[in-house]
C-alpha positions in Angstrom: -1.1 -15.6 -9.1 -0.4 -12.2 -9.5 -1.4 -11.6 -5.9 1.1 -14.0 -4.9 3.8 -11.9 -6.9 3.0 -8.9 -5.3 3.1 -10.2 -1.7 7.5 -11.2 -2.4 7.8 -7.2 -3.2 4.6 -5.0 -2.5 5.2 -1.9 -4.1 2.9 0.2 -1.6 5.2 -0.3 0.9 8.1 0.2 -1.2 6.8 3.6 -1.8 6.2 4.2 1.9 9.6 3.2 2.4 11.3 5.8 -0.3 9.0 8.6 0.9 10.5 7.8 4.5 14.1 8.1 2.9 13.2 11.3 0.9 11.3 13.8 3.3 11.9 15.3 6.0 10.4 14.0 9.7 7.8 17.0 9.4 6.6 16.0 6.1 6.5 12.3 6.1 2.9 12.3 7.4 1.1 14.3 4.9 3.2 13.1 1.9 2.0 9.3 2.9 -1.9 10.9 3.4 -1.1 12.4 -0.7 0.4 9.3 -1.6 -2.5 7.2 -0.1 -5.0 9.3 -1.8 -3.6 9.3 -4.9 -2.9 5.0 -5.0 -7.0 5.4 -4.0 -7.7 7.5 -7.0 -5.6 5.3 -9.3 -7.6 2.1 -7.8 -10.8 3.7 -8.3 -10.2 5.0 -11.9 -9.1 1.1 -12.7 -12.4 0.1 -11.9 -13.6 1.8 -15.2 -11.9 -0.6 -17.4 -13.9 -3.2 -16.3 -16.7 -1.2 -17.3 -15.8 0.0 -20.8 -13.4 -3.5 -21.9 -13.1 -7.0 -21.9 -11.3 -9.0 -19.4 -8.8 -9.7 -22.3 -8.5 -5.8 -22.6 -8.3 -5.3 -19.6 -5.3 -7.4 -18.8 -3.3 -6.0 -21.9 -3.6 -2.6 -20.6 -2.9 -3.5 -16.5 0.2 -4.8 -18.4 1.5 -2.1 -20.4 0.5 0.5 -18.0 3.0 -1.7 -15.6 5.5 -2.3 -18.4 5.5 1.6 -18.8 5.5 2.4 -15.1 9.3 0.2 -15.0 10.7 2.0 -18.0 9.0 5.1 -16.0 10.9 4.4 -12.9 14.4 3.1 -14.7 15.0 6.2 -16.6 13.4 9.4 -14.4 13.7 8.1 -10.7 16.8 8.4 -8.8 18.5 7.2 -6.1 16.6 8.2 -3.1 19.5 7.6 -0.2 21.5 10.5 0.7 25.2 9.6 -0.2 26.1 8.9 3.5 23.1 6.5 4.7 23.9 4.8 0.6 28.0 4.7 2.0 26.3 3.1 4.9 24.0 0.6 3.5 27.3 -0.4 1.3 29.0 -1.1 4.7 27.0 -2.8 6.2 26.2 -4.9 3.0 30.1 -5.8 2.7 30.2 -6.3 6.2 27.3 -9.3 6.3 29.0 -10.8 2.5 27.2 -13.1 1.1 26.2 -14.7 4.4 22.7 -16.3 3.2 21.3 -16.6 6.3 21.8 -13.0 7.7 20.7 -11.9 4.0 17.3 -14.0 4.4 16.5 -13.2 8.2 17.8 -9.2 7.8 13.7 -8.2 7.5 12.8 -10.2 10.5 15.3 -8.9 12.5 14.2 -5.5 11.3 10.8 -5.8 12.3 12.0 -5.9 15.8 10.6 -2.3 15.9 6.9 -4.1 16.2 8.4 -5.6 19.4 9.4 -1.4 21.0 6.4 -1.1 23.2 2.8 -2.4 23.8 1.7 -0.1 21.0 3.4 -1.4 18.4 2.8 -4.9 19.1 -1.2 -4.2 19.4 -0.9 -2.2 16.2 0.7 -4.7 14.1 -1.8 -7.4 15.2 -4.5 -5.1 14.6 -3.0 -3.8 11.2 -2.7 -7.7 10.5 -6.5 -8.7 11.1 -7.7 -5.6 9.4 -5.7 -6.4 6.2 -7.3 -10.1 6.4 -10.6 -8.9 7.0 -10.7 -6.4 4.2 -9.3 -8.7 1.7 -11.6 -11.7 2.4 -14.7 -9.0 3.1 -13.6 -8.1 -0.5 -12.9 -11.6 -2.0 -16.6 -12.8 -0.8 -18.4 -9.6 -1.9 -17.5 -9.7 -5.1 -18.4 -13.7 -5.1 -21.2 -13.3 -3.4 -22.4 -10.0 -5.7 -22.2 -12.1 -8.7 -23.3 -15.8 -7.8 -25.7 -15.3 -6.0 -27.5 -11.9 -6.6 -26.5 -12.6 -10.0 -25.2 -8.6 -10.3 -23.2 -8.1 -13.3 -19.3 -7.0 -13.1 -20.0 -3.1 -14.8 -22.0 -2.7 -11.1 -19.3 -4.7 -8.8 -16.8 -2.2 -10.7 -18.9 0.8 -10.2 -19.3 -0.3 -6.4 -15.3 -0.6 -5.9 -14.7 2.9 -8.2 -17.3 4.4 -5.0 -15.5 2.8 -2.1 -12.2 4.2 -3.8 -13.2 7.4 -4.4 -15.1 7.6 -0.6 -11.5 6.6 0.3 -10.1 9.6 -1.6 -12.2 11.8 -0.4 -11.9 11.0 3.5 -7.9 10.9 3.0 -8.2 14.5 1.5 -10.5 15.6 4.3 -11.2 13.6 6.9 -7.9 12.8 8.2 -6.4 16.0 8.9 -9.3 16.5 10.7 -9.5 13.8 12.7 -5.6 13.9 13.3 -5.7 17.0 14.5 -8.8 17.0 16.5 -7.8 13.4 18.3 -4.0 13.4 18.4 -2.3 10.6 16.2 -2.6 7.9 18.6 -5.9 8.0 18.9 -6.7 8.6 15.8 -4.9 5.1 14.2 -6.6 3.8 17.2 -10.0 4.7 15.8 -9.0 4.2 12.1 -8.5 0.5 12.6 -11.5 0.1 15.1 -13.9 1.5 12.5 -12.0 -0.4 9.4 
């Protein structure tokens, strides 16, 4: 269920979206790499709950860590539009009313920039298969980890808190490297052929 939630506003790319408002073109790059690093870090460490509490415990704390997060976000954070693009958005917003239909199709016009070039198009598909492979790979590790090798959860957590921190690890390292050494292209190219 809560999966389903987070699919109607996914809070990843949320992020991605204010650290594109916020930096400059230069920085946008590494500051999703540090941002990507850190989320891994964060889902790593969460894998040591399941090790040390109960699945009752467990839940209590997701919660209030995500309870304190929203007061965290309502009280420091601020706007992260400049004025004019915010004078903009207001425009634009007054401009379409409360036209329903606009309002509900606005982020499928808006992913017209899939449809730019070949690129895009084979990137999106790719990016699209990758996510449902990773999630189901996931899904039936876990399932098939603890039916039928009959592996207890304290080692499917410490398995996920290694493929996180691996994660960390070759988004601190690796993909300057391989960004530098391959182009950007290429290396996205080779990032979803290998994932």
């Amino acid at each position: 269920f809560s999966r389903a939630i987070q699919g109607l506003v996914y809070s990843t790319s949320m992020c991605f979206t204010v650290l594109a408002d916020v930096m400059p073109p230069k920085m946008r790059s590494p500051s999703n790499g540090l941002f990507l690093a850190i989320y891994l870090f964060g889902n790593g460490m969460s894998q040591i709950l399941a090790k040390v509490l109960s699945h009752l415990m467990v839940t209590i704390v997701a919660a209030i860590l995500l309870l304190s997060a929203c007061i965290f976000i309502i009280m420091v954070f601020r706007e992260s539009l400049p004025e004019e693009a915010k004078r903009k958005a207001l425009s634009n917003r007054r401009e379409e009313g409360n036209n329903w239909g606009k309002i509900i199709l606005r982020p499928i016009r808006e992913l017209s920039i899939i449809n730019r070039n070949k690129f895009f198009r084979l990137l999106a598909f790719v990016s699209v298969c990758s996510a449902m492979t990773h999630s189901s790979d996931s899904t039936l590790i876990v399932y098939y980890m603890k039916n039928q090798l009959d592996i207890g959860y304290q080692t499917i957590a410490t398995m996920f808190f290694f493929k996180s921190l691996v994660g960390v690890l070759v988004m601190m390292f690796l993909v300057t490297l391989v960004i530098r050494c391959l182009q950007e292209k290429r290396a996205v190219t080779l990032g979803l052929m290998l994932g």
